[in-house]
Backbone as XML, in Angstrom:
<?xml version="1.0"?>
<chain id="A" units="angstrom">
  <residue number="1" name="UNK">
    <atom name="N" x="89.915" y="96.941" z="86.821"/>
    <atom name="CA" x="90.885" y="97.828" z="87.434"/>
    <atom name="C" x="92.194" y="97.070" z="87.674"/>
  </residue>
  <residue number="2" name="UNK">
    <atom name="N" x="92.211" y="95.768" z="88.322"/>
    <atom name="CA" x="92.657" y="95.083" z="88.675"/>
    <atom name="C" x="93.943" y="94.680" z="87.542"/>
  </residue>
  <residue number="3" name="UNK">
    <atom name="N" x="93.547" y="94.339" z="86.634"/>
    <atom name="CA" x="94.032" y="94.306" z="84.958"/>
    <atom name="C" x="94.530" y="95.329" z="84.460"/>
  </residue>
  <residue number="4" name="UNK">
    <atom name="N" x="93.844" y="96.359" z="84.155"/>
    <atom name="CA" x="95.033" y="97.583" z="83.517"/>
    <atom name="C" x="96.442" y="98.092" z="84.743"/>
  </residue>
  <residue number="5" name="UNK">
    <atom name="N" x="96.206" y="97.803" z="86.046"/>
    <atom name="CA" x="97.398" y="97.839" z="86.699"/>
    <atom name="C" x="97.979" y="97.066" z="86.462"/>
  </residue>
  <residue number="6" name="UNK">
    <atom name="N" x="97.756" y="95.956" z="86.465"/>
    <atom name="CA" x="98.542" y="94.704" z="86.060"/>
    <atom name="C" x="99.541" y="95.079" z="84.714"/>
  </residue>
  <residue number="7" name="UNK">
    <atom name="N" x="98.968" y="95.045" z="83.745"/>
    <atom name="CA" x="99.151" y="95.772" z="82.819"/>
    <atom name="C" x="100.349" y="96.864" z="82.458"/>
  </residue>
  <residue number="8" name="UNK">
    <atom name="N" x="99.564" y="97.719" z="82.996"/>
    <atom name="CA" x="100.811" y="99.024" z="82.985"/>
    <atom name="C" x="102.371" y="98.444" z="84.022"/>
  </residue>
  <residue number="9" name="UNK">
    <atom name="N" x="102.156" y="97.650" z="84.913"/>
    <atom name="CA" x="103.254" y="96.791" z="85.673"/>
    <atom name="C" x="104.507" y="96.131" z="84.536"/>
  </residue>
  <residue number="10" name="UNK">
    <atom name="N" x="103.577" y="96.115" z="83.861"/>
    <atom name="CA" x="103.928" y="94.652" z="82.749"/>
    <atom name="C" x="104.582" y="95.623" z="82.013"/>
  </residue>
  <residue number="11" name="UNK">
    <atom name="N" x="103.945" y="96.721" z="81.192"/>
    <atom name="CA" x="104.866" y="97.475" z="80.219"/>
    <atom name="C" x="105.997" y="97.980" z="80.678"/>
  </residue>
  <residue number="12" name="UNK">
    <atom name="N" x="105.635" y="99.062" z="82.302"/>
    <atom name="CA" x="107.025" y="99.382" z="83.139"/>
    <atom name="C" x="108.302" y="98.605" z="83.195"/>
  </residue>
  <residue number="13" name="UNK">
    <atom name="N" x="107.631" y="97.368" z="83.627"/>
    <atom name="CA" x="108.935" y="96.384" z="83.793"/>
    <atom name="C" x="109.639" y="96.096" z="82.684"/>
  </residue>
  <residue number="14" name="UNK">
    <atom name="N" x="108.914" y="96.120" z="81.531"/>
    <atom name="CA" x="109.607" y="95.876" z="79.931"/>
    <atom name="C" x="110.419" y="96.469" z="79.401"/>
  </residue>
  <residue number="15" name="UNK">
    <atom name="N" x="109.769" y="97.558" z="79.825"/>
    <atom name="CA" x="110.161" y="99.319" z="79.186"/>
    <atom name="C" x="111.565" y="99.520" z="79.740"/>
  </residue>
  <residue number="16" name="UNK">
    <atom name="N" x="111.570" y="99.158" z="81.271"/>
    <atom name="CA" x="113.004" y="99.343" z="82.065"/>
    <atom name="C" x="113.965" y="98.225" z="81.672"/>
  </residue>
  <residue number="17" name="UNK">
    <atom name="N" x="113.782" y="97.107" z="81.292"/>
    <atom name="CA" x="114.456" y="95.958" z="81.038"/>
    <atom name="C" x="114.452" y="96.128" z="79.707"/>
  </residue>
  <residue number="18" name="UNK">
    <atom name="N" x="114.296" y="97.108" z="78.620"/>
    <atom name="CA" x="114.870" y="97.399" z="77.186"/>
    <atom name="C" x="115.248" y="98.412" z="77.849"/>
  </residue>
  <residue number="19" name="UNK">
    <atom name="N" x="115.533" y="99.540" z="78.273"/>
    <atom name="CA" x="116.259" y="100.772" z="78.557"/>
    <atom name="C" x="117.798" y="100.446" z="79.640"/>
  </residue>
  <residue number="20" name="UNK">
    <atom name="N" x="117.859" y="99.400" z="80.205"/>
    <atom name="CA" x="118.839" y="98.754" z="80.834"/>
    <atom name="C" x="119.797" y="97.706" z="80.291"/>
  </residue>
  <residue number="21" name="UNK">
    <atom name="N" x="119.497" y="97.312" z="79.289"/>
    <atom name="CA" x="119.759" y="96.091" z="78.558"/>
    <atom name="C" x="121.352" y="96.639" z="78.276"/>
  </residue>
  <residue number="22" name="UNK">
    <atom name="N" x="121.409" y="97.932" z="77.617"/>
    <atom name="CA" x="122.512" y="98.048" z="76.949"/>
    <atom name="C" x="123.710" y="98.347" z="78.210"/>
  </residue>
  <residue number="23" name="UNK">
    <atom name="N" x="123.026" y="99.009" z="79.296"/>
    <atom name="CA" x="124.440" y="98.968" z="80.365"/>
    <atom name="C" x="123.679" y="98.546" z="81.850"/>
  </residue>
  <residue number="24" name="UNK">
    <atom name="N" x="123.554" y="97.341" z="81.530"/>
    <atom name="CA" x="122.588" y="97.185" z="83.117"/>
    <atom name="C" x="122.957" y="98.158" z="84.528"/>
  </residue>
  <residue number="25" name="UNK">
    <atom name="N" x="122.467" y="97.267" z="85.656"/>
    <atom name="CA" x="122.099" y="98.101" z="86.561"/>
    <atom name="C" x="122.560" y="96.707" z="87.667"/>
  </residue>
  <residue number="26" name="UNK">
    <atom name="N" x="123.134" y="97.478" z="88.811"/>
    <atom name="CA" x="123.844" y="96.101" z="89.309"/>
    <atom name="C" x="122.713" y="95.574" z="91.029"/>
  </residue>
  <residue number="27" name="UNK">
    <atom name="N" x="123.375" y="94.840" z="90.930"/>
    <atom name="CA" x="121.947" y="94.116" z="92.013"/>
    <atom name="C" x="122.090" y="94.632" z="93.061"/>
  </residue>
  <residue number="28" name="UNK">
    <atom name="N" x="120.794" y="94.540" z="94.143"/>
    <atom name="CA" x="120.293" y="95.518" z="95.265"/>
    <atom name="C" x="120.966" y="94.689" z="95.978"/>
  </residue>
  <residue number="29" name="UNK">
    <atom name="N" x="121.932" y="95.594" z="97.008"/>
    <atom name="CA" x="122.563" y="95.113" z="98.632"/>
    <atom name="C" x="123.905" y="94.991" z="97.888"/>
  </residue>
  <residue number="30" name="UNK">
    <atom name="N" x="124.300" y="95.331" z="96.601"/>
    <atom name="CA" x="126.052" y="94.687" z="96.456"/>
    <atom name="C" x="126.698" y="96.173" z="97.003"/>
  </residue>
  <residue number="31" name="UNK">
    <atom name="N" x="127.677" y="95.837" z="97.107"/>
    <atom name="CA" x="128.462" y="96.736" z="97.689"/>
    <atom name="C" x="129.273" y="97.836" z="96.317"/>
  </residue>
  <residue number="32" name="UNK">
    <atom name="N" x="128.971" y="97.639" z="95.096"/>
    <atom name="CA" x="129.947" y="97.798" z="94.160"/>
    <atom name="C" x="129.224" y="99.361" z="94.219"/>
  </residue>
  <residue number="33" name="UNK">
    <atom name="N" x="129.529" y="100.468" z="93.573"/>
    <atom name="CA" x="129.539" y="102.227" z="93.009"/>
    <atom name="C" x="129.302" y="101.850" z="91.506"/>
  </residue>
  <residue number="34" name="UNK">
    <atom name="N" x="128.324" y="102.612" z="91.307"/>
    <atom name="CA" x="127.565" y="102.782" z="90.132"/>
    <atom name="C" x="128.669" y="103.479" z="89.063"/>
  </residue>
  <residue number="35" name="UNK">
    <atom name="N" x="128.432" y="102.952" z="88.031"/>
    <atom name="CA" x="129.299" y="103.662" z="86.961"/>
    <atom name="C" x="128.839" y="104.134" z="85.654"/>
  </residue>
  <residue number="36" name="UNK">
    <atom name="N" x="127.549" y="104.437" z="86.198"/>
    <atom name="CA" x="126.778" y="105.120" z="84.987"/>
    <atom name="C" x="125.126" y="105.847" z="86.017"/>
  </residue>
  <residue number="37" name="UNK">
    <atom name="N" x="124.585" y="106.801" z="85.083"/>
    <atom name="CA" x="123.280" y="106.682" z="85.567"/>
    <atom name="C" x="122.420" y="106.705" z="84.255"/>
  </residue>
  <residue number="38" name="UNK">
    <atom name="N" x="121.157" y="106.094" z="84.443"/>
    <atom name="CA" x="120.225" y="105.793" z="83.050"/>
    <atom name="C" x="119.167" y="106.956" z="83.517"/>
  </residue>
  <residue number="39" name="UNK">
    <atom name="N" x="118.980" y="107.691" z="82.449"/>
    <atom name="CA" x="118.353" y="109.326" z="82.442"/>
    <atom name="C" x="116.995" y="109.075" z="81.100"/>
  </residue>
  <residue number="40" name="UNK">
    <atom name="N" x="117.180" y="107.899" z="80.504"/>
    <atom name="CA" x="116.477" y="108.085" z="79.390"/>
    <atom name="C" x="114.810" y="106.544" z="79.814"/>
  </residue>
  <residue number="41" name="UNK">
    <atom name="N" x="114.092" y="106.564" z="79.073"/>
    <atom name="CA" x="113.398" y="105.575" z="78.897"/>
    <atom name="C" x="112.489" y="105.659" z="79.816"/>
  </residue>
  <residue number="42" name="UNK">
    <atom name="N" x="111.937" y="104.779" z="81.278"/>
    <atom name="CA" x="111.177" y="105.228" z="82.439"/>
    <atom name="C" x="112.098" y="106.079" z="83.404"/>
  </residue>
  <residue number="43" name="UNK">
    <atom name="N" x="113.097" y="105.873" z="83.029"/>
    <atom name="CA" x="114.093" y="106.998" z="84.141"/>
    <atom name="C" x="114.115" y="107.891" z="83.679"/>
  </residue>
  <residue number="44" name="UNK">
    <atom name="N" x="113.770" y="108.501" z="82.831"/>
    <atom name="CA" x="112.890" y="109.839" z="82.361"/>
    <atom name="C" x="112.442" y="110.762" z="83.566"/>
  </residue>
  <residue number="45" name="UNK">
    <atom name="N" x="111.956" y="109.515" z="84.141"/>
    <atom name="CA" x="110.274" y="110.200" z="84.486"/>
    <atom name="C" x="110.649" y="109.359" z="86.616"/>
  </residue>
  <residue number="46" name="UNK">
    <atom name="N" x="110.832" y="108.143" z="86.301"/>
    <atom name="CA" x="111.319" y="108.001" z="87.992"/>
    <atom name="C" x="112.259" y="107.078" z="88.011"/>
  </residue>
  <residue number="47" name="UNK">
    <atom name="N" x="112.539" y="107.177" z="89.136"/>
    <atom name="CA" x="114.215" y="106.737" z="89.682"/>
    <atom name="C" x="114.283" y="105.338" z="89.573"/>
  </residue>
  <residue number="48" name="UNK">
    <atom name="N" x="113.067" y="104.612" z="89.895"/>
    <atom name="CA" x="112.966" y="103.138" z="90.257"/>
    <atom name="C" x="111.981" y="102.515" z="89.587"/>
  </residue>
  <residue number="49" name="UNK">
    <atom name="N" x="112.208" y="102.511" z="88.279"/>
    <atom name="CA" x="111.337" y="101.578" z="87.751"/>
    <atom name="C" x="111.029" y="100.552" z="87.881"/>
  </residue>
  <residue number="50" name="UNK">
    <atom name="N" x="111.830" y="99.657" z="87.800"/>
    <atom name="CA" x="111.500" y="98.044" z="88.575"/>
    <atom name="C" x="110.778" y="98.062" z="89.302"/>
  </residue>
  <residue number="51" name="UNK">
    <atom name="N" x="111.401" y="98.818" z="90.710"/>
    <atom name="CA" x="110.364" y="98.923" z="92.362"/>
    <atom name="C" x="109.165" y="99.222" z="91.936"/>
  </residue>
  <residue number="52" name="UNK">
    <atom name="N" x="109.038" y="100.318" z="91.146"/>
    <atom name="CA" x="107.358" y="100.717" z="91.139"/>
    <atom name="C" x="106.561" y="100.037" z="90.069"/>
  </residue>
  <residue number="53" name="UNK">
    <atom name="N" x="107.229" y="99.033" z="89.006"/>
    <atom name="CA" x="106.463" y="97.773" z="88.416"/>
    <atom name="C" x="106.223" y="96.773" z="89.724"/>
  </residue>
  <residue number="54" name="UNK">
    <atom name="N" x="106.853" y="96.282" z="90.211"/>
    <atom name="CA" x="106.625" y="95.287" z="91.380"/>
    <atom name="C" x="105.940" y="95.630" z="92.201"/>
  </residue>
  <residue number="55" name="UNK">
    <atom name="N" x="105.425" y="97.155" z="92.627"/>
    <atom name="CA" x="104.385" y="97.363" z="93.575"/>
    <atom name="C" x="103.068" y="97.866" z="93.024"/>
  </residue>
  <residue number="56" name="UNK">
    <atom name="N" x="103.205" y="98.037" z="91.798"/>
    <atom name="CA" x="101.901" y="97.953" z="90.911"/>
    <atom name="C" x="101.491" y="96.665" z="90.402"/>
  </residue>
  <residue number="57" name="UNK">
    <atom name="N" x="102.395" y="95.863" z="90.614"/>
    <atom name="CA" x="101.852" y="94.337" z="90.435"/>
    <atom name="C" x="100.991" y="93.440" z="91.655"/>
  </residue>
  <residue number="58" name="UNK">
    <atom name="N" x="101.635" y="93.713" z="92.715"/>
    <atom name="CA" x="100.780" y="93.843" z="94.084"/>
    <atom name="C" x="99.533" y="94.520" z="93.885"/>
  </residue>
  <residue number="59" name="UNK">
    <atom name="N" x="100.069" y="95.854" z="93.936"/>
    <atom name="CA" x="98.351" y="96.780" z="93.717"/>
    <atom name="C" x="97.229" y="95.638" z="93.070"/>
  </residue>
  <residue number="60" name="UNK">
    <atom name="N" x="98.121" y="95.591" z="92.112"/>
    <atom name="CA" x="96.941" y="94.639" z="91.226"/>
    <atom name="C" x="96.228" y="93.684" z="91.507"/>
  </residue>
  <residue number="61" name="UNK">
    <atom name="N" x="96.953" y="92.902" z="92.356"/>
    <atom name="CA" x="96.600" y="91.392" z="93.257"/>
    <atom name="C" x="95.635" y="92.068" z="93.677"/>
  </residue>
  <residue number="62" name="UNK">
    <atom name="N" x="95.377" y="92.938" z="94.861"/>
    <atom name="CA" x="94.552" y="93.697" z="95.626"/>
    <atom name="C" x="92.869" y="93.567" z="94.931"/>
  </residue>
  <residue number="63" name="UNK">
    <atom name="N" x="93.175" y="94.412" z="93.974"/>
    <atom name="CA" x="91.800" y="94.302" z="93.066"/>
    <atom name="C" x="91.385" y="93.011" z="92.508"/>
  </residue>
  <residue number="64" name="UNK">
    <atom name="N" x="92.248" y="92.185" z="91.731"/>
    <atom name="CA" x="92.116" y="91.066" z="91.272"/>
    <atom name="C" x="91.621" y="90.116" z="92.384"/>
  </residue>
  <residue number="65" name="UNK">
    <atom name="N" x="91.700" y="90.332" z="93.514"/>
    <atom name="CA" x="91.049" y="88.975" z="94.540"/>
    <atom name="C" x="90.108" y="89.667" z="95.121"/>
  </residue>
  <residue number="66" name="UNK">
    <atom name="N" x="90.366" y="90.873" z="95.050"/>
    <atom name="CA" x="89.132" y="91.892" z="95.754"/>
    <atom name="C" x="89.044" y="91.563" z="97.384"/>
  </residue>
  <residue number="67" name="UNK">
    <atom name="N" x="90.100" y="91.461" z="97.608"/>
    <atom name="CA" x="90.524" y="91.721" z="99.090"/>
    <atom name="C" x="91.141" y="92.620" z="99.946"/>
  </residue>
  <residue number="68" name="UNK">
    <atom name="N" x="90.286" y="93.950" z="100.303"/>
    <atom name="CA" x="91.136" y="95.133" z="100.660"/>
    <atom name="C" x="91.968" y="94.794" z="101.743"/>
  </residue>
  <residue number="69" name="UNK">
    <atom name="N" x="92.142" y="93.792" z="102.776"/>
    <atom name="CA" x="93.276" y="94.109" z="103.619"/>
    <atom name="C" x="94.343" y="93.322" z="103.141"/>
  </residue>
  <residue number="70" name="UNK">
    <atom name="N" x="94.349" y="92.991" z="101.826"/>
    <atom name="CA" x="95.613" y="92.871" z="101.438"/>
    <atom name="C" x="96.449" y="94.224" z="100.693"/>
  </residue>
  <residue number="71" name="UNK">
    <atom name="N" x="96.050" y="95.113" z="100.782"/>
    <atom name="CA" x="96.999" y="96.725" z="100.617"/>
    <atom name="C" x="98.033" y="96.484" z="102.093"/>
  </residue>
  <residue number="72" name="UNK">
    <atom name="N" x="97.540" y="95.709" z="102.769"/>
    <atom name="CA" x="98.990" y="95.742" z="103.700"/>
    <atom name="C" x="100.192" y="95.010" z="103.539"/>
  </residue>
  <residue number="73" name="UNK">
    <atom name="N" x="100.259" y="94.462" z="102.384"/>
    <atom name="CA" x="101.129" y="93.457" z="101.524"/>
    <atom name="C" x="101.732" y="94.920" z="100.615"/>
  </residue>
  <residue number="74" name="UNK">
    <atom name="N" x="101.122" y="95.883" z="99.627"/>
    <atom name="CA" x="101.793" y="96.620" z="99.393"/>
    <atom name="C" x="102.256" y="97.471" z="100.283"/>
  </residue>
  <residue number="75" name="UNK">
    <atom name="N" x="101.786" y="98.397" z="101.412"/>
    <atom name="CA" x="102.262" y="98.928" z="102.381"/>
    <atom name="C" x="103.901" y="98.165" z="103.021"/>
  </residue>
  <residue number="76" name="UNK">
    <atom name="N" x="103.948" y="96.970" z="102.864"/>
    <atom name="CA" x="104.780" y="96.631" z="103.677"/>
    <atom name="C" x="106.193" y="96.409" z="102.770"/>
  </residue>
  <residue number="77" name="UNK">
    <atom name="N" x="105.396" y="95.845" z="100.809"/>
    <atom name="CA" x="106.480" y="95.751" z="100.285"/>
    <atom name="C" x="107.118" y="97.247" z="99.599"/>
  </residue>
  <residue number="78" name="UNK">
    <atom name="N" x="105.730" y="98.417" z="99.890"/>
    <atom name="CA" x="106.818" y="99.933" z="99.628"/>
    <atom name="C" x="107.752" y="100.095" z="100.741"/>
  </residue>
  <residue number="79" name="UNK">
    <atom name="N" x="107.510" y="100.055" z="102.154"/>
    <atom name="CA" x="108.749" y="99.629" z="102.997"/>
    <atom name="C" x="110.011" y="99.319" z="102.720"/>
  </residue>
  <residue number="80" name="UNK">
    <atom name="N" x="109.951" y="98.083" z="101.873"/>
    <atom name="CA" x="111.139" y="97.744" z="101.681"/>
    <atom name="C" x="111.571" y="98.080" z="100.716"/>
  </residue>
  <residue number="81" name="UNK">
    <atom name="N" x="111.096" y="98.129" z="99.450"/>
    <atom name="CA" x="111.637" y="98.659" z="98.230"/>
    <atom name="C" x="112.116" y="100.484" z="98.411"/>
  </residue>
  <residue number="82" name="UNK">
    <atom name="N" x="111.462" y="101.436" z="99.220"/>
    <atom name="CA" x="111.673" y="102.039" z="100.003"/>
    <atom name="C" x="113.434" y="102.164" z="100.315"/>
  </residue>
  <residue number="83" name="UNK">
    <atom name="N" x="113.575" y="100.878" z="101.083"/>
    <atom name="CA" x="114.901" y="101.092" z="102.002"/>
    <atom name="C" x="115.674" y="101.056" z="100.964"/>
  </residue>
  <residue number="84" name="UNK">
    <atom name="N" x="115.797" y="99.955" z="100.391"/>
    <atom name="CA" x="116.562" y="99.320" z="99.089"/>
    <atom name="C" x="116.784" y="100.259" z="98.179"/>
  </residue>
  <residue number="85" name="UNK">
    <atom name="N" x="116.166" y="101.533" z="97.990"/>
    <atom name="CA" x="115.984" y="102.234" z="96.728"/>
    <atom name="C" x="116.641" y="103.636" z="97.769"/>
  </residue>
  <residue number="86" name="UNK">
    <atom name="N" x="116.621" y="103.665" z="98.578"/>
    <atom name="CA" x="117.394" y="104.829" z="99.405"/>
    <atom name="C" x="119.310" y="104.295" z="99.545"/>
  </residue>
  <residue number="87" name="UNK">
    <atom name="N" x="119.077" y="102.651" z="99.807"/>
    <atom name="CA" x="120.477" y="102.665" z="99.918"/>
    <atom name="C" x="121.096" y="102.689" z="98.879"/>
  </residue>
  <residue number="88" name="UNK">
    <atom name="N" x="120.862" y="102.114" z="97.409"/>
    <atom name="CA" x="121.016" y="102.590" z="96.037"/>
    <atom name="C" x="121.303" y="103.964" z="95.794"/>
  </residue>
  <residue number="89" name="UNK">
    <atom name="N" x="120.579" y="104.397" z="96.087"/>
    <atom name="CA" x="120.671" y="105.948" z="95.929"/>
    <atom name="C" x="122.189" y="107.165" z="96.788"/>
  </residue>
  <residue number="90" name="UNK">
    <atom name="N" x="121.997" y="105.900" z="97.867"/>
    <atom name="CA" x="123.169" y="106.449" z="98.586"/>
    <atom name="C" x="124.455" y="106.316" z="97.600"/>
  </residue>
  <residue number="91" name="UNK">
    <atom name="N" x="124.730" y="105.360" z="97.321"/>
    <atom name="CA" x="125.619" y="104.745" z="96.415"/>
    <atom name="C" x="125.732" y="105.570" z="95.296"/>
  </residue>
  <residue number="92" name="UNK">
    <atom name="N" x="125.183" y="106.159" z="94.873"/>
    <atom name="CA" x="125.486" y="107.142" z="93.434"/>
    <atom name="C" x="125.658" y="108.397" z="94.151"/>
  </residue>
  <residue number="93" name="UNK">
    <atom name="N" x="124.950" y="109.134" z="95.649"/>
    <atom name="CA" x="125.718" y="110.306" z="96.100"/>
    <atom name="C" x="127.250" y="110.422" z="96.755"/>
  </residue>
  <residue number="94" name="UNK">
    <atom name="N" x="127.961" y="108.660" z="96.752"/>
    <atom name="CA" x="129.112" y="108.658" z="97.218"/>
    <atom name="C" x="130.157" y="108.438" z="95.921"/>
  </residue>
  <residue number="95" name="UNK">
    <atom name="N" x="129.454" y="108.102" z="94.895"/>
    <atom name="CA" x="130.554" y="107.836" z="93.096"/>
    <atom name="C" x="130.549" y="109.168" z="92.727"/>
  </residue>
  <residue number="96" name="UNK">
    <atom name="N" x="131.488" y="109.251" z="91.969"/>
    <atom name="CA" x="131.551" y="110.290" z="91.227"/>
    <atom name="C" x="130.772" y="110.668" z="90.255"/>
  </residue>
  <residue number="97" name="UNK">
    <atom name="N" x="129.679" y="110.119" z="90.195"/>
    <atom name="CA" x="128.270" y="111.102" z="90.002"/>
    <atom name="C" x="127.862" y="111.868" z="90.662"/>
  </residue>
  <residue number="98" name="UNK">
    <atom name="N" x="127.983" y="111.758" z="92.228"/>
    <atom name="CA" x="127.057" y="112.718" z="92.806"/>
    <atom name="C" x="126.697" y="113.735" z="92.637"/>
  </residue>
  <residue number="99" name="UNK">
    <atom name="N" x="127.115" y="114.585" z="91.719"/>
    <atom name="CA" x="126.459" y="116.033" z="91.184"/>
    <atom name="C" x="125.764" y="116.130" z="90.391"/>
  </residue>
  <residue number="100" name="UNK">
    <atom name="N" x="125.826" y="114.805" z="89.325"/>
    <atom name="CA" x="124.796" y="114.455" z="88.336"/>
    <atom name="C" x="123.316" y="113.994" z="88.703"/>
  </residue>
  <residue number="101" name="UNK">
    <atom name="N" x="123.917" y="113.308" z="90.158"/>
    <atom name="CA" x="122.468" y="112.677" z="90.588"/>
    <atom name="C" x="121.746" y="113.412" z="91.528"/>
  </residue>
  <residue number="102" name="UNK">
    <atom name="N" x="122.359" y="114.269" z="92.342"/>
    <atom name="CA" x="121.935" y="114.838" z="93.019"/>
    <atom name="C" x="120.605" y="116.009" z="91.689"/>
  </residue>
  <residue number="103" name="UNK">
    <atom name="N" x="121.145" y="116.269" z="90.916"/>
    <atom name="CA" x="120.512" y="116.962" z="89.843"/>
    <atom name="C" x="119.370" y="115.927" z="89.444"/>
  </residue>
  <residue number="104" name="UNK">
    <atom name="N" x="119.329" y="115.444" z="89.178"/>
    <atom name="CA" x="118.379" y="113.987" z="88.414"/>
    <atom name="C" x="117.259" y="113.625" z="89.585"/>
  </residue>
  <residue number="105" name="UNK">
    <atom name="N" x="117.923" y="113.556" z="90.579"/>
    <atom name="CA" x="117.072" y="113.577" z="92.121"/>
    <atom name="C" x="115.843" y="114.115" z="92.073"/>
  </residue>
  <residue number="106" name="UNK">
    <atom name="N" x="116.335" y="115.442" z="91.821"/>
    <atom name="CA" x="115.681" y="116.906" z="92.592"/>
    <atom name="C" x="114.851" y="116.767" z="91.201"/>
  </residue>
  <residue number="107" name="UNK">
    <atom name="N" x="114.613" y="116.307" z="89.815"/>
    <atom name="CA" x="113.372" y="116.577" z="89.050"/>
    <atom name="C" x="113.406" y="115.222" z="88.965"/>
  </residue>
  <residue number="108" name="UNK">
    <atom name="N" x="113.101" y="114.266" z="89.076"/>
    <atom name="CA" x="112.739" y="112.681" z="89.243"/>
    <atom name="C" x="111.979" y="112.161" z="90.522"/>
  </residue>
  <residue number="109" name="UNK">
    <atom name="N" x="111.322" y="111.973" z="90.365"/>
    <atom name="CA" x="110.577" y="111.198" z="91.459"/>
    <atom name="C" x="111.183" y="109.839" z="91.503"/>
  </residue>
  <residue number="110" name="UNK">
    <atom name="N" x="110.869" y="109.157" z="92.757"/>
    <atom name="CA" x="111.326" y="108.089" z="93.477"/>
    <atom name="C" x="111.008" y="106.949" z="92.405"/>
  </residue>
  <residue number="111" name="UNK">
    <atom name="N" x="109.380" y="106.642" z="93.496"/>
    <atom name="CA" x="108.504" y="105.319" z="92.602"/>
    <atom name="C" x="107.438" y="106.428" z="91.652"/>
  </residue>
  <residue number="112" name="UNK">
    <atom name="N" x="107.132" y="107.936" z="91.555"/>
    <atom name="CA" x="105.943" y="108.333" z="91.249"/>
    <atom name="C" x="106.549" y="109.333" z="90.074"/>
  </residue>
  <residue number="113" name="UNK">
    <atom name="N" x="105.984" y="109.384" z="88.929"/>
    <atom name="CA" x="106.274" y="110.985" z="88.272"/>
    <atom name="C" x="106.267" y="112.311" z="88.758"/>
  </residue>
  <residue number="114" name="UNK">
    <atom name="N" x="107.208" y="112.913" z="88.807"/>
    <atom name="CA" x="106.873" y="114.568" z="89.077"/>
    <atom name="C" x="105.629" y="115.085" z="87.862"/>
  </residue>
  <residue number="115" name="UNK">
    <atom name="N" x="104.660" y="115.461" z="88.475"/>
    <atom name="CA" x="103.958" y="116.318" z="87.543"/>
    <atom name="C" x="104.344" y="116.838" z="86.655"/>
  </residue>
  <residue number="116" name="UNK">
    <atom name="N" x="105.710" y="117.670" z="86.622"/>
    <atom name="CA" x="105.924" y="118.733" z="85.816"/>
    <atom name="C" x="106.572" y="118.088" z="84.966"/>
  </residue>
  <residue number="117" name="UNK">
    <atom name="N" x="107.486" y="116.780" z="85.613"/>
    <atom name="CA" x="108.464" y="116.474" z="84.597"/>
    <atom name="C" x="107.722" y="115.523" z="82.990"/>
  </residue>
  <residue number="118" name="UNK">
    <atom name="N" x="106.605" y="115.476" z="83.167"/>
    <atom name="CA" x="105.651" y="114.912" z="82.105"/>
    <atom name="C" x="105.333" y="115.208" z="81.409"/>
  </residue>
  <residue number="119" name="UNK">
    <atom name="N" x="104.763" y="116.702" z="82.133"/>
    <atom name="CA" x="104.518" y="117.354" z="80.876"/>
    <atom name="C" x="105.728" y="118.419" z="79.811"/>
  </residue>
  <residue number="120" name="UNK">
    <atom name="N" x="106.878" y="118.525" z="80.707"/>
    <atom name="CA" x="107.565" y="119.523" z="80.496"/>
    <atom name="C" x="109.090" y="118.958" z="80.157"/>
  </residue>
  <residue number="121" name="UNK">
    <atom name="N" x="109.742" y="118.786" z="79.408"/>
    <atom name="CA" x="111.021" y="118.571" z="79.425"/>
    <atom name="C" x="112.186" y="119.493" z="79.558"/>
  </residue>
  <residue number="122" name="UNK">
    <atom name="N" x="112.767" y="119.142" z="80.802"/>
    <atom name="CA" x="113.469" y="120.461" z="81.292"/>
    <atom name="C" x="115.202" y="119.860" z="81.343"/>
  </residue>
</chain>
């Protein structure tokens, strides 16, 4: 179990780091306004790819040592990736995207797929 999360961590993070490559994505806490948004590749499907490779890589630890009270290591690092990924987010409803993203929002999930948007391209 432990391994195919690992795993799927591993492709996410790849997948987002070839879908970013061509106009990156600028680092968490800078102060700068986004000047693009990436709609294609895992941003397809959710907002924060990175974040939710890095907390499926945790997950993974979990199983791999087979120590359940370490889920409070992911609990604590969705917390923060959490904040980080809200204040990001703020940042594209104050650029002159905000109508684009506000749209992208509302069928994109955070760290998780919308159901619908998987199966359905809308």
């Amino acid at each position: 179990m432990g391994l195919s999360i690992y795993i799927s961590s591993l492709v996410l993070f790849w997948w987002a780091v070839k879908t970013t490559k061509e106009k990156p994505l600028s680092i968490c806490y800078s102060d700068d306004l986004p000047n693009h948004i990436i709609t294609t590749g895992p941003y397809k499907f959710i907002r924060n790819p990175f974040y939710t490779s890095y907390l499926l890589s945790v997950l993974a630890g979990v199983f791999v040592s087979n120590q359940l009270w370490l889920i409070l290591t992911v609990v604590v690092m969705f917390v923060l990736y959490y904040q980080v990924a809200r204040q990001e987010e703020a940042k594209f409803l104050t650029s002159s995207f905000a109508a684009d993203y506000k749209v992208y929002k509302e069928n994109t999930g955070m760290f998780l797929p919308y159901t619908n948007r998987i199966w359905y391209d809308s």
